[in-house]
C-alpha positions as CSV (number, residue, x, y, z in Angstrom):
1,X,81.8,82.2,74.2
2,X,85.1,83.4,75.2
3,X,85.4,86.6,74.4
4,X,88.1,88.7,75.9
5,X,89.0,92.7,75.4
6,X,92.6,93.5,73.5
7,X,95.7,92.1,75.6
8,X,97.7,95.3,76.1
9,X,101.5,95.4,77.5
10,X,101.1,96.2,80.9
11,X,102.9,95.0,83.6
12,X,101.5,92.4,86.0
13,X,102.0,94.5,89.3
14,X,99.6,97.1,87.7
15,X,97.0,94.9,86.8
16,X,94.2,94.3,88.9
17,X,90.8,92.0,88.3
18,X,87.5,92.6,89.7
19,X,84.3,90.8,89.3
20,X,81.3,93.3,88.0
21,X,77.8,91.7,88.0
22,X,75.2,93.2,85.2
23,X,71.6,92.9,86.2
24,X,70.3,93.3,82.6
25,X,69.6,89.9,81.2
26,X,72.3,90.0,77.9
27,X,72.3,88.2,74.9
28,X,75.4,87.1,73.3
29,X,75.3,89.9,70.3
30,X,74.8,92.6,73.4
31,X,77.7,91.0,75.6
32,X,80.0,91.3,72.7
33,X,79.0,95.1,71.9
34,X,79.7,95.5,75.7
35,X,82.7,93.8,75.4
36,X,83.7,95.8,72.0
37,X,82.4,99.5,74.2
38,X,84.9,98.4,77.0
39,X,88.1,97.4,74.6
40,X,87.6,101.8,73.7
41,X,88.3,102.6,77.4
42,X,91.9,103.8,78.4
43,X,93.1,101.2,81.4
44,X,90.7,98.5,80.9
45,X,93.0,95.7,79.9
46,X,90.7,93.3,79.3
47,X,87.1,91.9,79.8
48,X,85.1,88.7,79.4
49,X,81.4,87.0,80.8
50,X,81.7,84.0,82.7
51,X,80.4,81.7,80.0
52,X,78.1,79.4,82.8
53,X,77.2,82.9,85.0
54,X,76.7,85.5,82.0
55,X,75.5,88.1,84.3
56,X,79.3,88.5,85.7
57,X,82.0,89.8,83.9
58,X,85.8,89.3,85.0
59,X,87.4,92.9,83.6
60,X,91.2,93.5,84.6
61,X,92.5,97.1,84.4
62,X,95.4,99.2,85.5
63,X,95.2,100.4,88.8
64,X,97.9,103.2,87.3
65,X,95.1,104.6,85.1
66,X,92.0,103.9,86.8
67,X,90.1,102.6,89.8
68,X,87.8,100.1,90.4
69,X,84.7,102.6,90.4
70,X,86.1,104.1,87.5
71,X,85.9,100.6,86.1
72,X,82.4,100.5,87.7
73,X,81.5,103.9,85.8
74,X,82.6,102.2,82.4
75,X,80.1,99.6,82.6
76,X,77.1,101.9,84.0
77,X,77.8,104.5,81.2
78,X,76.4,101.3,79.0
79,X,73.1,101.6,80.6
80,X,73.9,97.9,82.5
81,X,73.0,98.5,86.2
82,X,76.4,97.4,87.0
83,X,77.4,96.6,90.5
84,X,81.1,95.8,91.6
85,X,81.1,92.2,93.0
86,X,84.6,92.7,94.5
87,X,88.7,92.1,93.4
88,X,90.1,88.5,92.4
């Protein structure tokens, strides 16, 4: 699976990765409405599992619009017990 959240124009030196693990065990129709939850919110640029690790998730954002706990709030407003792993 290799799903990954819209590509938007943003330039490079305002994007920023971070790892996010998810403690709920997800299954791949769940991963993809997380995935589909977190292409609706403004500065997250993208998103995807780690296909051999699917409790991570690689999201990049703008670090113009939001922060990495905002990021962090994005996934816990999903009800996933999200905790930030750290930046790439």
């Amino acid at each position: 699976m290799n799903q990954v959240a819209q590509d938007l124009p943003v330039e490079e030196s305002c994007a920023v990765e971070v790892v996010v693990y998810i403690k709920k065990d997800l299954g791949e129709d769940q991963q993809g409405l997380v995935i589909s939850a977190l292409q609706q919110t403004n500065g997250i640029i993208g998103a995807e599992f780690c296909v051999m690790r699917n409790h991570l998730v690689l999201a990049k954002y703008d670090k113009d619009i939001m922060t990495s706990q905002d990021v962090l709030k994005s996934f816990n407003s999903l009800h996933l017990d999200a905790k930030l792993v750290g930046p790439i």
